[in-house]
C-alpha positions in Angstrom: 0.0 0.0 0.0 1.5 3.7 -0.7 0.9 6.5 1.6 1.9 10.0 0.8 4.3 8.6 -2.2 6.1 6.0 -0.3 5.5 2.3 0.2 4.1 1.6 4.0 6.4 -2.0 3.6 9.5 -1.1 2.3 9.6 2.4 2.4 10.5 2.7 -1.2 9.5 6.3 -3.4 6.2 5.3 -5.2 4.8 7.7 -7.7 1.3 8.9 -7.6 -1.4 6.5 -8.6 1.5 3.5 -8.7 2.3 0.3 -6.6 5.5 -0.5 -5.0 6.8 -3.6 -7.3 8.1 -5.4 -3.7 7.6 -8.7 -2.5 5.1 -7.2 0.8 3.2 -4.8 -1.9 3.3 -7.8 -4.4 1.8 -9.8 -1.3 -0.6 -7.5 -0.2 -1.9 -7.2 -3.7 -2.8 -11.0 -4.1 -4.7 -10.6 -0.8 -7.0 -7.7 -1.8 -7.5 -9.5 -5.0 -8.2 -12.8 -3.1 -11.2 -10.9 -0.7 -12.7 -9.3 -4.1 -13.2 -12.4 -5.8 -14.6 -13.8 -2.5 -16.8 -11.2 -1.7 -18.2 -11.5 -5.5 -18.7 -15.2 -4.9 -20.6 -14.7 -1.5 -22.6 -12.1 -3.8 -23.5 -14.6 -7.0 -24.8 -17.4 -4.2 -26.4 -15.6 -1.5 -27.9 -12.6 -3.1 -28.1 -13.0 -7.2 -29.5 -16.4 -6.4 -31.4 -15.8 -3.6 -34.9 -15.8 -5.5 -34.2 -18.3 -7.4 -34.4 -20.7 -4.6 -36.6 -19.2 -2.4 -34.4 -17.7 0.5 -33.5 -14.1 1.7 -30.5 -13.3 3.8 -30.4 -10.2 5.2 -27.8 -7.3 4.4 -26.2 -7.4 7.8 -25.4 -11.1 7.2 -23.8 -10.2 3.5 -21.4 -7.9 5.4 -20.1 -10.2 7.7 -19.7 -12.9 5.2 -17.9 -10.5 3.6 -16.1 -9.5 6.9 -15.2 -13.1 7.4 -13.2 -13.0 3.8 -11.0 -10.9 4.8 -10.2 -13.2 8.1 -10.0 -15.8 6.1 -7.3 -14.1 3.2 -5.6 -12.5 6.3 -5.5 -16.2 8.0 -7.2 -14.9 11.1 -9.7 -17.7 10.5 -9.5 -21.2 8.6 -13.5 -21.8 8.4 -16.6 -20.7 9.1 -19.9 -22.3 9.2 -23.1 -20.2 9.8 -26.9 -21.6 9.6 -29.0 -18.9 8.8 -33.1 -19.0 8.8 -34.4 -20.3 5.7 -32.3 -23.5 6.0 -29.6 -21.7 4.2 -25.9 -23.0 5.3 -23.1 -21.3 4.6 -19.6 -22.4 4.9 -16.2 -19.9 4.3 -13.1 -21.2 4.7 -9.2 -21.5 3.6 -8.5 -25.0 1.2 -5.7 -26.7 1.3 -4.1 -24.5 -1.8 -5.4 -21.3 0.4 -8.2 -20.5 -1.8 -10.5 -18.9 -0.4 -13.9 -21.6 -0.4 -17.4 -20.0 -0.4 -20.1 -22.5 -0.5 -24.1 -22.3 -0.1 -25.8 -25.3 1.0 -29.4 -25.1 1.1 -31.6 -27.4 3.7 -35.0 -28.6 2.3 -36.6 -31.3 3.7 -40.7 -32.7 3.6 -42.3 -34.2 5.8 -45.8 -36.0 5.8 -47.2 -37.8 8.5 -50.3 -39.9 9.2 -52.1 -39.9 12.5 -53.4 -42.8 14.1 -56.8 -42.7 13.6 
């Protein structure tokens, strides 16, 4: 990251609107990169898909999904699983490759039942 013209890692001269071309810049990079692609994948299954099958997960619950990404890239956290009303499960976490995981698993179960008469 560059602050006033100068790299915050290696304290290098950066010009204005450039990024330091150093391993920690390089590094930091990657990691941005890795939360943006995870927060658009936490966006294509829990809120472009939503109607499609049926559930709604609130805004706050988006964020912190999206909260959690950044733990996860930042290894803070390895996984996360969260249940949320509508049996919607969803489960963030760090693979063995450290890709970042986002997967939607969605509950549905019927149940009919006879009474003795």
């Amino acid at each position: 990251m560059v602050k006033n013209g100068v790299c915050e890692y290696c304290g290098q001269a950066v010009l204005d609107g450039a990024e330091c071309s150093c391993d920690m810049a390089k590094e930091e990079q990657k990691t941005l990169s890795r939360i943006s692609k995870a927060n658009e994948n936490v966006t294509a299954l829990f809120v472009d898909d939503a109607a499609e099958y049926g559930f709604n997960i609130d805004e706050r619950v988006i964020d912190l999904f999206m909260k959690i990404n950044e733990l996860l890239a930042n290894r803070k956290l390895k996984k996360v699983t969260i249940n949320c009303y509508g049996g919607v499960t969803a489960v963030l976490n760090v693979d063995a490759k450290n890709n970042i995981r986002v997967t939607r698993k969605i509950n549905q179960a019927s149940t009919l039942e006879v009474e003795d008469e």
